[in-house]
N, C-alpha and C positions, 0 to 999 in steps of 0.2 A: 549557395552553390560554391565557395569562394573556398571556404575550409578544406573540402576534401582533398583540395590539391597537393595539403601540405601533411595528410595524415600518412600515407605511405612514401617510403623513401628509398634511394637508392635503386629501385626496380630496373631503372630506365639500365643503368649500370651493367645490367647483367648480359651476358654474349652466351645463348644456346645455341646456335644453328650459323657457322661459318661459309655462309653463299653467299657468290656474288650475284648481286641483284644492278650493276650497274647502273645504268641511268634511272634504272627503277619500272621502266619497262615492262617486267612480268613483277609486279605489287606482292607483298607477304600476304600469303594465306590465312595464318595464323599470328595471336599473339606473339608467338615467341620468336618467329621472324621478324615481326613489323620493331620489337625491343632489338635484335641484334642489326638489324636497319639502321635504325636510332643507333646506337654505338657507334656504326662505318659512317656514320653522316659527319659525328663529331668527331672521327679521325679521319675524314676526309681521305677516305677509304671506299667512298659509297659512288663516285661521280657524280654525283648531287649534290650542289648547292640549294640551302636554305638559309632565309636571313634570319637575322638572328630572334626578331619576335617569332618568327615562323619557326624554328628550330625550338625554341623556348615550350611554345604551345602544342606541337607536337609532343615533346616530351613527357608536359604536364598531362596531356591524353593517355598515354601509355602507362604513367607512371597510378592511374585511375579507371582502373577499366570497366567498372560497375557502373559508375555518375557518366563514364563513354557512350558506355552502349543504351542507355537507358534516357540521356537528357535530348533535349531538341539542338542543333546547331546552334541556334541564337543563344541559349543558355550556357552550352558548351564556348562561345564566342564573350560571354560576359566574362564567363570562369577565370577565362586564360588571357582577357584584355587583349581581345585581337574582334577584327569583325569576320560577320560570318565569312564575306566575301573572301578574307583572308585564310581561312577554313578552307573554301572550297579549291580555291590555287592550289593549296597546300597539298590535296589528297590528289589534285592531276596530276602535280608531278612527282609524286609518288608510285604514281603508274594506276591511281582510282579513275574509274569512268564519273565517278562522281564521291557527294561526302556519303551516301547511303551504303553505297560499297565499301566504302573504308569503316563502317560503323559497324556493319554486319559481323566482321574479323573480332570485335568486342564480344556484341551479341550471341557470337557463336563461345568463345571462349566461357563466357558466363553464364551458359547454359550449358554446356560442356563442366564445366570446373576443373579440371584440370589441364587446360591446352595449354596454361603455361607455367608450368610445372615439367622439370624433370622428368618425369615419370610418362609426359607424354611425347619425353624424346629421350626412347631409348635408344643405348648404343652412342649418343654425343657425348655424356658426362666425362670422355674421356679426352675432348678437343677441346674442354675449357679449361681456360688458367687455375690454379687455384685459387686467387684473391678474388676474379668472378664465380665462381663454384660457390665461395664463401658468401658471397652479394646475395647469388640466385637464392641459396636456401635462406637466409635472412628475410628475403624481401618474401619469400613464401611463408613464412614466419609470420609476418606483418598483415600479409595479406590474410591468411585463416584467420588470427587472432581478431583481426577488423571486424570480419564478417560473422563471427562467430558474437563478440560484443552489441554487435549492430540489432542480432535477432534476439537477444535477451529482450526478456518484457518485466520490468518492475513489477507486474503481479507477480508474475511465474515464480521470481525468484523469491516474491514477500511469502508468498506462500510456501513455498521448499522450506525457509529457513521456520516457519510456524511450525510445521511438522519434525523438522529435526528436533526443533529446542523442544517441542513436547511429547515428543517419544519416552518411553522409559528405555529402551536401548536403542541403536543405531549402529547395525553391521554394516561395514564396507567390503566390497569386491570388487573388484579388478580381473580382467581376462584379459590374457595376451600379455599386448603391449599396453594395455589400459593398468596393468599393476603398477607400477612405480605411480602414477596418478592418484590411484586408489591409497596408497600407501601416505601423500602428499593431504589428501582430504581425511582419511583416518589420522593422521597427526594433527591435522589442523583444530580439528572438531573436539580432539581429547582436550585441546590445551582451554574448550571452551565450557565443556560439558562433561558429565560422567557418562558412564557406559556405553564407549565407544568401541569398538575390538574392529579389527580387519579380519577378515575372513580368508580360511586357507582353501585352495584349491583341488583338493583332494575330495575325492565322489564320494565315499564314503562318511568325510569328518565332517563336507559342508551339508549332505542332508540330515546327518545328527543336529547341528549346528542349528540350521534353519528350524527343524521339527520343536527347538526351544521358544521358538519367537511366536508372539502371539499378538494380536489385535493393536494392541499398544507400541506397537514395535515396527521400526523400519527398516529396513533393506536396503542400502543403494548398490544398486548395478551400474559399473564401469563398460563399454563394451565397444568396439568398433569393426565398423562392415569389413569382410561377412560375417555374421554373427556366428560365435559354433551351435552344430548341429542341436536341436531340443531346445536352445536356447529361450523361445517364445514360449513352448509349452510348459517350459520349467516356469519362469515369469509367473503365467496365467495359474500353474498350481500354487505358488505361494503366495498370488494377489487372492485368489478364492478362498484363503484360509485367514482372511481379513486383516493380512500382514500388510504393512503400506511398503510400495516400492516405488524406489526414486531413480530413474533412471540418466544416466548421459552418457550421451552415444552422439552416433556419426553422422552428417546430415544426410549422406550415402542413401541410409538405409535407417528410415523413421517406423518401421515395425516395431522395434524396443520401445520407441516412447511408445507409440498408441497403447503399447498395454499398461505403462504404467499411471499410478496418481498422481506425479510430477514429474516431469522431464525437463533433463539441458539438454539442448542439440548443438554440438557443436562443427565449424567446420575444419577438415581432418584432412585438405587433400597436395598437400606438403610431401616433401619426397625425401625428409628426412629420415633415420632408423628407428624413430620414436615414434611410427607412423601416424605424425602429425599431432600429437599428443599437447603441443604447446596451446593450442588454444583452450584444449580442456583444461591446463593447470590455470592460463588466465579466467577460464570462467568459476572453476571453483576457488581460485583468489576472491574475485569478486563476491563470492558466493556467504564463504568465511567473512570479509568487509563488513559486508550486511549483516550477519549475524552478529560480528563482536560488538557494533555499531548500536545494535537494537537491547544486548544486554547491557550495555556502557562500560563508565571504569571500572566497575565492579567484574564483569569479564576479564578484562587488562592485569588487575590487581591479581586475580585466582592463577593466571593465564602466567604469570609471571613469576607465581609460587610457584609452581606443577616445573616448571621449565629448571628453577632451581635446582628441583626435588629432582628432576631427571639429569639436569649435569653432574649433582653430588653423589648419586647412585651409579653413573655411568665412569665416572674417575674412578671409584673404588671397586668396579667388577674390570677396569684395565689393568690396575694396578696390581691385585689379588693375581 
């Protein structure tokens, strides 16, 4: 239980919602209160005193909202080296009628997914400082990428990388905001493999495109909620034409994977302009790992000639 405290960081840090909550009286609703809570405590800002194990362990709760909402007291009391009884003082005067009500504020956020997140307070992005603004989207950062790593299953992915490396081609797409992505795994994979191409977006050139690939051949779809329109039914005609499709998408909206022969799901709900795209580039990091991993040095060695090959050609069409 002990680890999780230290995998996300800076969270606590961040200031969304500038209320005063005085003595603590009427308790934060949500995460994103109970974090700017936490800020006014340690600027002594908040009318509330907390000592300092107490202040500590609060933090460490906030800074961990999944292992919050989901552990018992007594385990949440091992975690953070306080006893329960310490727990429970702690959420009265906070303004909880008990620790089940301060637990709930978790439970609802992470079943929610995005309550604390930006995105679920709009209209304030413009009452925080910058260097907090900087914190928030970071520690949103942190958090997707966690979660997203967390639901990886070593099959799933031993399998993806089976079917990449023995495809005879492997088209990559991206939609939307998922291109630059797509673009990140189409380079990755060329530096490992032949017959890699990224795929253009144009209706016409991609069902030319697609109508080449056949049995042998893969597909990945880039894609996140809402899917565009036809999206599923396009999917289902080029899995029926016994083309393999690899999907990763959003945990939003898991329709994409059920149609496909493999899926990453990642989680997307970061309030960044990349709409949340960073935990997809850590999961197909990971992804590439395991592949260069499984063909060895010999990967490395090819991987490192290609790289050559493209900075030597890439100097002389700047220079031309």
């Amino acid at each position: 239980m002990q680890s999780f405290l230290h995998f996300q960081t800076g969270s606590a840090m961040v200031v969304q919602v500038m209320q005063n909550y005085g003595s603590a009286q009427e308790p934060p609703h949500n995460l994103a209160q109970l974090r700017a809570l936490v800020v006014r405590i340690r600027r002594g800002e908040a009318g509330l005193r907390l000592g300092s194990r107490a202040s500590e362990a609060l933090t460490q709760l906030v800074d961990a909202p999944r292992q919050t909402a989901i552990s018992s007291i007594s385990e949440l009391a091992d975690a953070t080296g306080v006893n329960a009884s310490t727990l429970t003082r702690l959420t009265h005067k906070l303004g909880y009628k008990g620790f089940h009500e301060f637990q709930d504020v978790f439970r609802r956020s992470v079943a929610g997914g995005s309550d604390n997140s930006v995105k679920g307070n709009a209209g304030l992005v413009g009452k925080i400082a910058s260097p907090e603004l900087v914190e928030l989207i970071a520690a949103e950062q942190i958090r997707d990428i966690s979660a997203t790593t967390e639901k990886l299953i070593a099959d799933d992915i031993d399998q993806t990388c089976t079917r990449l490396l023995e495809a005879r081609e492997v088209k990559v797409l991206g939609l939307r905001h998922m291109h630059g992505a797509a673009i990140t795994l189409a380079y990755g994979l060329g530096k490992l493999r032949d017959g890699v191409a990224l795929l253009g977006q144009s209706d016409s050139g991609l069902a030319h495109a697609i109508a080449q690939l056949g049995p042998r051949d893969v597909i990945v779809i880039l894609s996140n909620a809402p899917h565009p329109r036809g999206m599923l039914e396009w999917v289902r005609i080029v899995a029926g034409q016994g083309i393999g499709v690899i999907t990763v998408s959003d945990s939003r909206d898991r329709s994409l994977a059920r149609e496909a022969e493999h899926a990453i799901v990642c989680e997307m709900a970061s309030s960044s302009f990349g709409a949340g795209t960073t935990s997809v580039i850590a999961a197909l990091e990971a992804l590439l790992a395991v592949m260069a991993r499984r063909l060895g040095e010999g990967a490395l060695v090819e991987g490192q000639r290609r790289e050559g090959l493209i900075s030597e050609l890439e100097a002389v069409l700047v220079g031309s």
